[in-house]
TORKOL-4160 file (C-alpha; in steps of 0.2 Angstrom, whole numbers, padded with zeros to 4 digits, m for minus):
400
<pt num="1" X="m0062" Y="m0148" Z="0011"/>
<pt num="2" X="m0050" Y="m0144" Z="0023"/>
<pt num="3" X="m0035" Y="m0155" Z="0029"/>
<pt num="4" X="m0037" Y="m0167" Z="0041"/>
<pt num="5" X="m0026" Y="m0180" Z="0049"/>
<pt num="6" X="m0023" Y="m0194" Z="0035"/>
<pt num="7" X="m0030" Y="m0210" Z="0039"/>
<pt num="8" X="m0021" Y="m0222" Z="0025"/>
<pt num="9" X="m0033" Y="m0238" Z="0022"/>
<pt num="10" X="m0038" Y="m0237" Z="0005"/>
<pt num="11" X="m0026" Y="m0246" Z="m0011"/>
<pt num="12" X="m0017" Y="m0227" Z="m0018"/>
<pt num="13" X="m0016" Y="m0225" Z="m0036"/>
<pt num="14" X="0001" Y="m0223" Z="m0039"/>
<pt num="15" X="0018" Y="m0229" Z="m0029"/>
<pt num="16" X="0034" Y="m0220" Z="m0034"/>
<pt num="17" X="0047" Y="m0214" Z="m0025"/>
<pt num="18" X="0056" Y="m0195" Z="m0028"/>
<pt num="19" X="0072" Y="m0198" Z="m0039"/>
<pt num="20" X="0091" Y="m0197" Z="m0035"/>
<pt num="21" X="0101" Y="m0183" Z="m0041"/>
<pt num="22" X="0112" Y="m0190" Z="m0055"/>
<pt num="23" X="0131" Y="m0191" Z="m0052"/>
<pt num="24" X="0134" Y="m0182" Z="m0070"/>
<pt num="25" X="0146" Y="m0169" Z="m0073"/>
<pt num="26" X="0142" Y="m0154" Z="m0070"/>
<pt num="27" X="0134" Y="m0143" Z="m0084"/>
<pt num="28" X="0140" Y="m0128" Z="m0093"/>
<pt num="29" X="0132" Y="m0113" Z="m0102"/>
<pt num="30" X="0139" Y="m0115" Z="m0118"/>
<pt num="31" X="0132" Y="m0126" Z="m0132"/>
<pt num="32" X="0127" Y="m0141" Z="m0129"/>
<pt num="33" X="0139" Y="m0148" Z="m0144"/>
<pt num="34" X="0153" Y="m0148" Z="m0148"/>
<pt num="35" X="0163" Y="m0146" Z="m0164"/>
<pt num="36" X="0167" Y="m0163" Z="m0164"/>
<pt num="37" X="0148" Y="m0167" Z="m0161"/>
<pt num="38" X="0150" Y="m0172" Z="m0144"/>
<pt num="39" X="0134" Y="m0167" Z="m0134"/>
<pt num="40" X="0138" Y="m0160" Z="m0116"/>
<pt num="41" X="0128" Y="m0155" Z="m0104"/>
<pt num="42" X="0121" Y="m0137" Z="m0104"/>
<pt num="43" X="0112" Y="m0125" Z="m0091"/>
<pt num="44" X="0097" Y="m0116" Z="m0093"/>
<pt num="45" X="0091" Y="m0103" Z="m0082"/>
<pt num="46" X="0075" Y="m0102" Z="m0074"/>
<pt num="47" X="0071" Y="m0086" Z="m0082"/>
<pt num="48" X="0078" Y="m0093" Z="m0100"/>
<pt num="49" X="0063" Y="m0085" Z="m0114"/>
<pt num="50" X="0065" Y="m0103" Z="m0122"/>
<pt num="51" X="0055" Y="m0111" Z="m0107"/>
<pt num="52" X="0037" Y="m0108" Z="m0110"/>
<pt num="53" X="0027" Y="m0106" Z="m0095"/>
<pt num="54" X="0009" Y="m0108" Z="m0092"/>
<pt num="55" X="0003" Y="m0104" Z="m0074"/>
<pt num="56" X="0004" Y="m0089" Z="m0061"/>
<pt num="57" X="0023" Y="m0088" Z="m0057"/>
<pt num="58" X="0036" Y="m0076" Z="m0051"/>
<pt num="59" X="0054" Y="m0070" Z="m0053"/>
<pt num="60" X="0065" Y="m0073" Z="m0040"/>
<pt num="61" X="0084" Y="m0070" Z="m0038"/>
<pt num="62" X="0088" Y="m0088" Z="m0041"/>
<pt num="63" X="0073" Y="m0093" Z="m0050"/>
<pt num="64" X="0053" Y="m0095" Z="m0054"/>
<pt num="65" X="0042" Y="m0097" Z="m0039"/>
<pt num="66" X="0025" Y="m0105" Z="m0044"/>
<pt num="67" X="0014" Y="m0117" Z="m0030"/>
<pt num="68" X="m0005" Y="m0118" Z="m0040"/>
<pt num="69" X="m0010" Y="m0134" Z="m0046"/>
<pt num="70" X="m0008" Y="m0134" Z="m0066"/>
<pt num="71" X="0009" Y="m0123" Z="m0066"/>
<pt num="72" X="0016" Y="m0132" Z="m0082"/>
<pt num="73" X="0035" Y="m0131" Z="m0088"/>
<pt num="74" X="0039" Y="m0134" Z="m0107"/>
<pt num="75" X="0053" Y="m0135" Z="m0116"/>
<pt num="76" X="0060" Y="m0142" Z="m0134"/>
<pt num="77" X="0076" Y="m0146" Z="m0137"/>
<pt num="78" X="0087" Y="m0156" Z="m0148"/>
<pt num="79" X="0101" Y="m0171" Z="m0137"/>
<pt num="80" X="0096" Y="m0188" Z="m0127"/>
<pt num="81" X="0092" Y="m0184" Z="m0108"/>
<pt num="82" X="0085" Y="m0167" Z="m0097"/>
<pt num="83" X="0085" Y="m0164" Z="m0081"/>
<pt num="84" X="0078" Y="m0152" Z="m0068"/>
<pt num="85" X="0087" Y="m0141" Z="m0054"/>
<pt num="86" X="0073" Y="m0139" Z="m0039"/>
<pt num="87" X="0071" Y="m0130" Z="m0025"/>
<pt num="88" X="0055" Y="m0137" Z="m0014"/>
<pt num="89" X="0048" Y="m0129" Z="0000"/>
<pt num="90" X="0034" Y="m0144" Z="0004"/>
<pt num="91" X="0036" Y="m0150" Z="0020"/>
<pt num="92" X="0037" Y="m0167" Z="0015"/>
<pt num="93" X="0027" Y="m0182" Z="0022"/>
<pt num="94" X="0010" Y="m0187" Z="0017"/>
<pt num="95" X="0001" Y="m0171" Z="0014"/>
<pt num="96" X="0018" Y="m0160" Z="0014"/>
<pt num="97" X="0026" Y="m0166" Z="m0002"/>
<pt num="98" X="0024" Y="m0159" Z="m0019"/>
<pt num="99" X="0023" Y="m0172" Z="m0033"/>
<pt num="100" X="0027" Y="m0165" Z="m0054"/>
<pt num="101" X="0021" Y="m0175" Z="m0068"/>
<pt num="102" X="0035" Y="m0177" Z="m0080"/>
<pt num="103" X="0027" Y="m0180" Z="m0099"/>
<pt num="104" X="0042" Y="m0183" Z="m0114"/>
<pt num="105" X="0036" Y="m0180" Z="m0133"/>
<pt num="106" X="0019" Y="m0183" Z="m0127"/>
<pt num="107" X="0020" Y="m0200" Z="m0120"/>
<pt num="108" X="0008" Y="m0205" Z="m0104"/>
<pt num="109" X="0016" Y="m0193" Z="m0089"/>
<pt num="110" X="0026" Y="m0201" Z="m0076"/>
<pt num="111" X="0023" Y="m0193" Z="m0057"/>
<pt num="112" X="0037" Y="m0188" Z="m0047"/>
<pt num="113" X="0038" Y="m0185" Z="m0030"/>
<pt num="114" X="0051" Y="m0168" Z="m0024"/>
<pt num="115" X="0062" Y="m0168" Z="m0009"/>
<pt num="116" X="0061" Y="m0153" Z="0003"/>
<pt num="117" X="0075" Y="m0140" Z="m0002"/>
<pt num="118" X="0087" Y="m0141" Z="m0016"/>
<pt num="119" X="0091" Y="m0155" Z="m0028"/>
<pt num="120" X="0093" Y="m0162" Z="m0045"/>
<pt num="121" X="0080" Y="m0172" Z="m0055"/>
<pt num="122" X="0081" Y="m0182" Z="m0070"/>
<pt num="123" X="0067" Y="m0181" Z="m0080"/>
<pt num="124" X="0072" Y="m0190" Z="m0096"/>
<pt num="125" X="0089" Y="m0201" Z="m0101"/>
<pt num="126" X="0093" Y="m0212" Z="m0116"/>
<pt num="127" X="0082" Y="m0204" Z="m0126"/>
<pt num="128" X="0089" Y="m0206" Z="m0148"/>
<pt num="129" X="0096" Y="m0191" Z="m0148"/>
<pt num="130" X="0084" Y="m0180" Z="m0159"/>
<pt num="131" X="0074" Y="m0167" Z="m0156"/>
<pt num="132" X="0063" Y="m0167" Z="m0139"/>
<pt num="133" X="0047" Y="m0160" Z="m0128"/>
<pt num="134" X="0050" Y="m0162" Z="m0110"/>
<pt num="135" X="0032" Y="m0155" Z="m0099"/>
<pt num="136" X="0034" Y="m0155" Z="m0079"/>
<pt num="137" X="0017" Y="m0152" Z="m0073"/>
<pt num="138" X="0013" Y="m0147" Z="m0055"/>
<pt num="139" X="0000" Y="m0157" Z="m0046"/>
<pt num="140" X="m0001" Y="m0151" Z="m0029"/>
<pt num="141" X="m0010" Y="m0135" Z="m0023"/>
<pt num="142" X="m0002" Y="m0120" Z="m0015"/>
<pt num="143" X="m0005" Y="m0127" Z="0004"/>
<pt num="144" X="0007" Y="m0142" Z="0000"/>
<pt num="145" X="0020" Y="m0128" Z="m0004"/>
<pt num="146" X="0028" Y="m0117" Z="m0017"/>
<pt num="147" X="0040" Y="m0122" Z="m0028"/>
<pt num="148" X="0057" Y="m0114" Z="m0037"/>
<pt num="149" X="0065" Y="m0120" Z="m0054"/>
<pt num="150" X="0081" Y="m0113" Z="m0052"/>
<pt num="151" X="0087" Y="m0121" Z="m0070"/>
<pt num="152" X="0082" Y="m0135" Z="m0084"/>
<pt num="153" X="0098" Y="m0144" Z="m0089"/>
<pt num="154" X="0098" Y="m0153" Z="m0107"/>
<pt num="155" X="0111" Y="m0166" Z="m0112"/>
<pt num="156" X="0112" Y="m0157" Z="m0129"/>
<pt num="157" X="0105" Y="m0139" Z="m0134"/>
<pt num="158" X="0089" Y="m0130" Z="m0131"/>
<pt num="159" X="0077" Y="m0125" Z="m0143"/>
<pt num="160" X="0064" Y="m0113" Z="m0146"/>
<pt num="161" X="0045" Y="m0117" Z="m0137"/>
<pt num="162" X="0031" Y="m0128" Z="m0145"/>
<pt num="163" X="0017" Y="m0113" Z="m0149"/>
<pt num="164" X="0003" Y="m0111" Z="m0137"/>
<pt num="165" X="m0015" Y="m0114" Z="m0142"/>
<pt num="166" X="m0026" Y="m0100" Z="m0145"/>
<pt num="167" X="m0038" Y="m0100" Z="m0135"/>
<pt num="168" X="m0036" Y="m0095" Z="m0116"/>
<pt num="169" X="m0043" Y="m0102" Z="m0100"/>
<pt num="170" X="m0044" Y="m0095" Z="m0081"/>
<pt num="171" X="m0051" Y="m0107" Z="m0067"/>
<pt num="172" X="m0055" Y="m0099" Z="m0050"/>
<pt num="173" X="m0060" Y="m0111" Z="m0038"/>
<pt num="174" X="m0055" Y="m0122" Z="m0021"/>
<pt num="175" X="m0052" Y="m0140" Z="m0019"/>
<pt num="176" X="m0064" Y="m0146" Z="m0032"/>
<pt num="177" X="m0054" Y="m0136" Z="m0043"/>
<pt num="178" X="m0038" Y="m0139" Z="m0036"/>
<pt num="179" X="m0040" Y="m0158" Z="m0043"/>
<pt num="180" X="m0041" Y="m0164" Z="m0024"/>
<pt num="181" X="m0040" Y="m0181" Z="m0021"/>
<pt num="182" X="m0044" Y="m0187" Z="m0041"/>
<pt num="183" X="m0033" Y="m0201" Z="m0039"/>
<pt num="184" X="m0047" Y="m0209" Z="m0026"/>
<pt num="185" X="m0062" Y="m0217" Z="m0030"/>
<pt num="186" X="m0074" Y="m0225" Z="m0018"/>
<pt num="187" X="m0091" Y="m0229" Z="m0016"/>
<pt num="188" X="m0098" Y="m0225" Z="0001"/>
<pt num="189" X="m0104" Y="m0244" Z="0007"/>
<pt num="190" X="m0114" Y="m0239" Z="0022"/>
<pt num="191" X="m0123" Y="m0223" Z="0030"/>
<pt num="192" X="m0107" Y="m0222" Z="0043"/>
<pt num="193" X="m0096" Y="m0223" Z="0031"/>
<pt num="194" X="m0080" Y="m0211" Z="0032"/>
<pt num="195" X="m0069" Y="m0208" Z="0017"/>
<pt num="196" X="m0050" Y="m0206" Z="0016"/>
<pt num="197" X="m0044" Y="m0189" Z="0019"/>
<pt num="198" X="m0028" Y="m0180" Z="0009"/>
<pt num="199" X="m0016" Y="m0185" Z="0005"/>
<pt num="200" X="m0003" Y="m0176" Z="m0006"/>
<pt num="201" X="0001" Y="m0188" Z="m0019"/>
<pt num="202" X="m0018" Y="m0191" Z="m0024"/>
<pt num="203" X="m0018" Y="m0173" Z="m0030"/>
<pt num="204" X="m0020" Y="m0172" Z="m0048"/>
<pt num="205" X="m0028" Y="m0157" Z="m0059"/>
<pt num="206" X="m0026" Y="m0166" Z="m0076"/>
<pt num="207" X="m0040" Y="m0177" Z="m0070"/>
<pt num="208" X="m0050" Y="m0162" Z="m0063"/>
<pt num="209" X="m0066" Y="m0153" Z="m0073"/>
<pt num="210" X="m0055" Y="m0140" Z="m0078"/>
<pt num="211" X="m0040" Y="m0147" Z="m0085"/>
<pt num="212" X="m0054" Y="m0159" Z="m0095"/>
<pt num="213" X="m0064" Y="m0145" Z="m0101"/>
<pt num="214" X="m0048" Y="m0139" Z="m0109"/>
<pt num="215" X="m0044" Y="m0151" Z="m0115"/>
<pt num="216" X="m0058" Y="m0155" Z="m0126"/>
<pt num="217" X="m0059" Y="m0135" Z="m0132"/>
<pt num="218" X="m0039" Y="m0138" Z="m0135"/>
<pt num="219" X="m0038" Y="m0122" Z="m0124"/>
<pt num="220" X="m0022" Y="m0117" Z="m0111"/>
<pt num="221" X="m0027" Y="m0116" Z="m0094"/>
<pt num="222" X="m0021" Y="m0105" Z="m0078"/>
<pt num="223" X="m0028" Y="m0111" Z="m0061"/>
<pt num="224" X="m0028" Y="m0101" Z="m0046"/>
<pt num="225" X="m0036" Y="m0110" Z="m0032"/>
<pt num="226" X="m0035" Y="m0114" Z="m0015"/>
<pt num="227" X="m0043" Y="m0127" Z="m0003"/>
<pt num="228" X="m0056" Y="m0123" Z="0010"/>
<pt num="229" X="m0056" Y="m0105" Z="0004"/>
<pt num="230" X="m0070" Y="m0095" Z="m0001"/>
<pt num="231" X="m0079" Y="m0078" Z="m0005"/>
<pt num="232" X="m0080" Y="m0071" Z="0012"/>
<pt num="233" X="m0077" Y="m0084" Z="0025"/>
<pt num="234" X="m0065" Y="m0102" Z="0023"/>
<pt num="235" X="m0072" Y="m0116" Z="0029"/>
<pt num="236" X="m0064" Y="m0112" Z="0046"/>
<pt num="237" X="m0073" Y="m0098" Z="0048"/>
<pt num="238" X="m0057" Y="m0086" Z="0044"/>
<pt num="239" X="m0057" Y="m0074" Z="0034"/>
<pt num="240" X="m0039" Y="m0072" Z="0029"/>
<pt num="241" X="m0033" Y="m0078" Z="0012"/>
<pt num="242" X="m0053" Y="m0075" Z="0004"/>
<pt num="243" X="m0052" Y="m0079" Z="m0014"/>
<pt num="244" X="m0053" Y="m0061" Z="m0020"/>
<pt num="245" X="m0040" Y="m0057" Z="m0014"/>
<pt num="246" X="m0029" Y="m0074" Z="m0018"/>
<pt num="247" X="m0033" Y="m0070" Z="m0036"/>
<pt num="248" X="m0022" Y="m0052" Z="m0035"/>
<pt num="249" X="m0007" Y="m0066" Z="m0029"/>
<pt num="250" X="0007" Y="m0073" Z="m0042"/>
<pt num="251" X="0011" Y="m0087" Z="m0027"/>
<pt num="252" X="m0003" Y="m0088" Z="m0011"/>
<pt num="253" X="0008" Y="m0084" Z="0005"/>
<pt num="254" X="0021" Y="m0073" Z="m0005"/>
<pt num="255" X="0020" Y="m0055" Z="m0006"/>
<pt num="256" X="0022" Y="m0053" Z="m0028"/>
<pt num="257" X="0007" Y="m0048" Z="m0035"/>
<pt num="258" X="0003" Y="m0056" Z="m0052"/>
<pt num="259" X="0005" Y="m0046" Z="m0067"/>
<pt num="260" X="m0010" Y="m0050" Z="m0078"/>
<pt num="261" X="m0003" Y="m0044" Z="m0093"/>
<pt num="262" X="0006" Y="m0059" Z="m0093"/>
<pt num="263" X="m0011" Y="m0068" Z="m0097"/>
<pt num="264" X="m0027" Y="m0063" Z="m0104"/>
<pt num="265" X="m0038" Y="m0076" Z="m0103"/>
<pt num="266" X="m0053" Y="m0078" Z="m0117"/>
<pt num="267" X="m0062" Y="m0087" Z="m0104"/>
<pt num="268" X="m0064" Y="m0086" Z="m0084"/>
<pt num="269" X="m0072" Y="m0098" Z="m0075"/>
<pt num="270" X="m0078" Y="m0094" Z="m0055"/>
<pt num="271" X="m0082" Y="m0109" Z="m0046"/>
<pt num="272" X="m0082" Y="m0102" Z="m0029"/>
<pt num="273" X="m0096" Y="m0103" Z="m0015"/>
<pt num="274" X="m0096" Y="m0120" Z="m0009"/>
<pt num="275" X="m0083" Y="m0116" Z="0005"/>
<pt num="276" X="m0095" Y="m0103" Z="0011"/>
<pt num="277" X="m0109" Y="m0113" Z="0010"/>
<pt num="278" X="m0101" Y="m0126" Z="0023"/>
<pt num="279" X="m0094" Y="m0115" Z="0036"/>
<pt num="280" X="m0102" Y="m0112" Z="0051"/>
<pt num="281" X="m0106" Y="m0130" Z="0057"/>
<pt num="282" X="m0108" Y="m0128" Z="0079"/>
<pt num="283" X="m0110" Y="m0109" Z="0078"/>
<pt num="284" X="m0121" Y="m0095" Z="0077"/>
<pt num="285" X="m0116" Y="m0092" Z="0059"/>
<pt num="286" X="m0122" Y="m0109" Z="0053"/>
<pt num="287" X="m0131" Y="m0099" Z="0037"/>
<pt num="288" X="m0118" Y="m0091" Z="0024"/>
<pt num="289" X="m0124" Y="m0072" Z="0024"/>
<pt num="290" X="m0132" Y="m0067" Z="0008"/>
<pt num="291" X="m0126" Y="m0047" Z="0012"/>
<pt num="292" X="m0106" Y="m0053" Z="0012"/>
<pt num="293" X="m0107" Y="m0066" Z="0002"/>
<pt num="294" X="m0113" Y="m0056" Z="m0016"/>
<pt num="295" X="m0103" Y="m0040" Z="m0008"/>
<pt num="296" X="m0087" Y="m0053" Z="m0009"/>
<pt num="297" X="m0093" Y="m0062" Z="m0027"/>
<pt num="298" X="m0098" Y="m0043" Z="m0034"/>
<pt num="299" X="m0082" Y="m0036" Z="m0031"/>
<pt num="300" X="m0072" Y="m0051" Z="m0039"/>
<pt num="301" X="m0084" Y="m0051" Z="m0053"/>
<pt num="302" X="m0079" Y="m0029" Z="m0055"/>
<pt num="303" X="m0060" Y="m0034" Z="m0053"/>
<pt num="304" X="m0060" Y="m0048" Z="m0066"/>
<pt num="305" X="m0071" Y="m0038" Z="m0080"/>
<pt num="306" X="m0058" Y="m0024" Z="m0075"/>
<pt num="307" X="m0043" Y="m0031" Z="m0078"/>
<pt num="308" X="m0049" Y="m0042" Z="m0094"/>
<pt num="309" X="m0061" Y="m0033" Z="m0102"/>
<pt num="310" X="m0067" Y="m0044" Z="m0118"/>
<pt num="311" X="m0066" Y="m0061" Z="m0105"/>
<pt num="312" X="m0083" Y="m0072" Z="m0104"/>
<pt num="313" X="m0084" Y="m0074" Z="m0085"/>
<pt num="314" X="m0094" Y="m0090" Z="m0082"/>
<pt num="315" X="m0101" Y="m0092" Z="m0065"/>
<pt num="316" X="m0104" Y="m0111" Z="m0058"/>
<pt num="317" X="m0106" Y="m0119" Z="m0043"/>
<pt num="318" X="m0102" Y="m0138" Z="m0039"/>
<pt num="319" X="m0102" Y="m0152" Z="m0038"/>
<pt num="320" X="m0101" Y="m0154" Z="m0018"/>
<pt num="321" X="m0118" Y="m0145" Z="m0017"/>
<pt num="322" X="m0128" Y="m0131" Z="m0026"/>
<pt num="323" X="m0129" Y="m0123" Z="m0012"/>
<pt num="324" X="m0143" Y="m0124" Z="m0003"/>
<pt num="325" X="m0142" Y="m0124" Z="0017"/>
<pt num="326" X="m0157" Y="m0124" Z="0028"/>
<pt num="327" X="m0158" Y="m0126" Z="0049"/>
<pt num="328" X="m0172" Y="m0130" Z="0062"/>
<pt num="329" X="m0169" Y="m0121" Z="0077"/>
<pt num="330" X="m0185" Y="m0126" Z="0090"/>
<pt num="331" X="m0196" Y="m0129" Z="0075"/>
<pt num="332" X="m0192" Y="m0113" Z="0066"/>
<pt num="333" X="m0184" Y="m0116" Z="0048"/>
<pt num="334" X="m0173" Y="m0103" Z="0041"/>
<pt num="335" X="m0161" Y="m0107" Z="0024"/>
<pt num="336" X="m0148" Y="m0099" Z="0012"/>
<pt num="337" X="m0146" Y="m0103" Z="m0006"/>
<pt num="338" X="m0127" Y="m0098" Z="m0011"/>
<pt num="339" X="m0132" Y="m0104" Z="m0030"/>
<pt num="340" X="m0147" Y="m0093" Z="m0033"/>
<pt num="341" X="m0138" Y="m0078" Z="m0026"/>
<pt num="342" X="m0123" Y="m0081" Z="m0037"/>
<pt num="343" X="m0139" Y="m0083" Z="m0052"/>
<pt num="344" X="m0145" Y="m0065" Z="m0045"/>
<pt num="345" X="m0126" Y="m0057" Z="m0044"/>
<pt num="346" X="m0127" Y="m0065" Z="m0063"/>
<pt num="347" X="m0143" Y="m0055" Z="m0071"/>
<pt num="348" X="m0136" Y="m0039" Z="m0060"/>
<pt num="349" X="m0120" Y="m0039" Z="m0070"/>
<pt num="350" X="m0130" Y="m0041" Z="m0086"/>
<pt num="351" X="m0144" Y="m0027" Z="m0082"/>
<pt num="352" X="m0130" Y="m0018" Z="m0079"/>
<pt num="353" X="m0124" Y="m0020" Z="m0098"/>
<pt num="354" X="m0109" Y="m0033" Z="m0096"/>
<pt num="355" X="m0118" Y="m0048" Z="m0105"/>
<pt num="356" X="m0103" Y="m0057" Z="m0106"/>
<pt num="357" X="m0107" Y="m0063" Z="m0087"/>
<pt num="358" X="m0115" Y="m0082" Z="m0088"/>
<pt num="359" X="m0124" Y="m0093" Z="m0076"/>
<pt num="360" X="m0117" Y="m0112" Z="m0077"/>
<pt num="361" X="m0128" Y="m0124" Z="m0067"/>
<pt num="362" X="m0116" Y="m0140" Z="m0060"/>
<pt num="363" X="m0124" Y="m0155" Z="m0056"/>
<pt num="364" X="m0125" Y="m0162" Z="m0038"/>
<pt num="365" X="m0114" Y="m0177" Z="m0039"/>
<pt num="366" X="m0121" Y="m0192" Z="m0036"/>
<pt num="367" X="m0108" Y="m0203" Z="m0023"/>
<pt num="368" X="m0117" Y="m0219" Z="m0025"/>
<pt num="369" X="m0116" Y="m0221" Z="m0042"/>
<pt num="370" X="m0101" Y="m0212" Z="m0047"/>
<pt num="371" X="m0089" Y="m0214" Z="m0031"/>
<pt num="372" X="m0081" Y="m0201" Z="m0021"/>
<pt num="373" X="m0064" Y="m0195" Z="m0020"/>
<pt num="374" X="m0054" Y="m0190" Z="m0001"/>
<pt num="375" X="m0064" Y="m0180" Z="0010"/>
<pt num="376" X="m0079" Y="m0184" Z="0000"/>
<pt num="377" X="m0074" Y="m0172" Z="m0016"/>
<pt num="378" X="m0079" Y="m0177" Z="m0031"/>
<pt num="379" X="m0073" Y="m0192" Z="m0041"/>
<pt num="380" X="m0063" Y="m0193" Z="m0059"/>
<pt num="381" X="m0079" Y="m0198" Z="m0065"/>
<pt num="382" X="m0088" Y="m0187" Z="m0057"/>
<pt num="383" X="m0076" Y="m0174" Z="m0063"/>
<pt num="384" X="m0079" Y="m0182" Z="m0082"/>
<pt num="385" X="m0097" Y="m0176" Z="m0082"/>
<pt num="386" X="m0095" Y="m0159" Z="m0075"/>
<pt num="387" X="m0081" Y="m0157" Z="m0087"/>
<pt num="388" X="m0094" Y="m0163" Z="m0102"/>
<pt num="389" X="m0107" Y="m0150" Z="m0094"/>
<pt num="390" X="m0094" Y="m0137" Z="m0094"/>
<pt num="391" X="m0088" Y="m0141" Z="m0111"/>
<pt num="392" X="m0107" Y="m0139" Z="m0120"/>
<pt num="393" X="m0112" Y="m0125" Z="m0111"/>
<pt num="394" X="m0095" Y="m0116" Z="m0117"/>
<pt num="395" X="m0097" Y="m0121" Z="m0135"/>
<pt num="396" X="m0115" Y="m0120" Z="m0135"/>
<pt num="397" X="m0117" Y="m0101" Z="m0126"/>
<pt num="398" X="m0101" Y="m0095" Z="m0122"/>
<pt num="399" X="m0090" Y="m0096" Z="m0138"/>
<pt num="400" X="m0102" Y="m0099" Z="m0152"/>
């Protein structure tokens, strides 16, 4: 769960190179017709009301800054061709660049891979000019980089947004929520077996337990998650960046707070814990402690119910372990169990009187059956059941 040199030797899903800026003329603010029905080109700020937005994002001078897996850009609008106006802040490379998928009237998505800095992409051309969805979807996580739309240019005239669904979804999570890796699957063939490591273009969240879950409740869904992060301590042992206080960020890395009025999700998922639970490999702090841990995971649970009230919080862990860790040190066995203490911080909230608290229990997954992903994270199959898991407990207990 944490980036590690990229060892390429394994067949990648998906081969495509970033696209060219068109040589087109350049676009105006006005209509995109004219009186003779002639469509021209027309340029939609960032910060246009008709671009519907769903994801944590920010206002800048010159645009909207977004970087979490999931952002998702819609517009409608009536011509024959869009295009996009970027400015990228991935570093390029293997695990620095940042890859959209582009989706037109609902068809199968098409990735595309972004260029560091300013440029100008087109996302659709040729289309019968009619009226048109165009969805940009970002696939890779905040550590790849942040992103800024700086404007949507249509060959024609934008329209008002497609509605939104009614119910609302919040994911809070690291890499297994992120969609890390879900392009990979592999089954380990021997005990020494190593698999890939991360690669940026492999990243998909739309394959991810999340996005699937969803899916199926026809649901909008906001992620804000972050690789090798946890409660209390990352996977590196530091304890900067700690998912608590992540989730008070619009962008991880940049100082605008998100405003979470913007969305009031009907459901929040927390699937944190496991980063916690694998720290500490060659120290002294090889066992999570069970004091910071549900001291961390109590206070998000207080700022989430505080700042959506009538939210069901489900609680989950998985599917990279359920959190059992146990060590022998000169025959003397001592353990932690991350997943009964999140079960204990769960009947604490509902003593207390919230009982829209809920414990989830995640599988283990299951590698030699159903694959692995990079790094050993889960697979899209893997991803699949923990989504149908997710998806019955939610309509079974959560939303009945």
């Amino acid at each position: 769960m944490t980036r590690r040199k990229v060892v390429l030797g394994f067949g990648l899903c998906l081969w495509m190179s970033a696209c060219r800026a068109p040589s087109v003329p350049a676009p105006s603010s006005d209509a995109g017709a004219s009186s003779s029905g002639v469509l021209t080109w027309v340029s939609v700020p960032a910060s246009d009301a008709r671009l519907q937005y769903t994801g944590r994002r920010y206002t800048s001078g010159t645009g909207v800054v977004f970087s979490h897996p999931g952002v998702t850009v819609r517009a409608r609008f009536w011509g024959d061709a869009v295009r996009m106006r970027l400015n990228d802040f991935g570093l390029g490379g293997d695990i620095g660049t940042n890859w959209f998928d582009v989706s037109v009237d609902g068809a199968a998505p098409k990735p595309l891979a972004v260029r560091s800095g300013e440029s100008t992409y087109v996302l659709a051309s040729g289309l019968e000019t009619g009226l048109h969805t165009v969805e940009v979807l970002k696939r890779t996580e905040s550590s790849v980089g942040h992103s800024e739309l700086m404007a949507l240019e249509v060959h024609g005239e934008l329209r008002e947004p497609p509605s939104r669904p009614a119910l609302r979804m919040e994911l809070v999570g690291d890499s297994i929520s992120c969609g890390y890796g879900t392009e990979v699957s592999l089954i380990p063939d021997s005990p020494s077996w190593r698999a890939p490591t991360f690669n940026s273009k492999n990243e998909n969240p739309s394959r991810g337990y999340g996005w699937l879950t969803a899916r199926s409740l026809g649901a909008e869904l906001v992620t804000v998650c972050y690789s090798g992060h946890g409660m209390y301590r990352n996977l590196d042992m530091s304890t900067t960046d700690l998912l608590p206080a992540l989730y008070e960020l619009a962008v991880p890395g940049q100082p605008a707070v998100w405003d979470a009025g913007l969305y009031s999700p009907d459901v929040v998922v927390i699937n944190a814990g496991t980063n916690d639970a694998f720290a500490g490999y060659g120290t002294s702090e090889f066992l999570p402690s069970e004091t910071a841990f549900k001291a961390a995971y109590r206070k998000l649970l207080a700022r989430v119910r505080e700042l959506h009230p009538k939210a069901r919080i489900v609680c989950t862990l998985g599917s990279m372990t359920d959190g059992y860790k146990q060590q022998d040190v000169n025959g003397t066995v001592t353990s932690a169990h991350v997943g009964t203490w999140i079960t204990e911080l769960v009947a604490e909230r509902n003593r207390a009187g919230d009982a829209r608290v809920y414990r989830h229990q995640m599988a283990v997954q299951n590698p030699e059956a159903d694959g692995v992903a990079e790094d050993w994270h889960p697979s899209a199959t893997t991803h699949r059941k923990m989504a149908d898991s997710l998806t019955r407990f939610l309509q079974d207990t959560v939303l009945r």
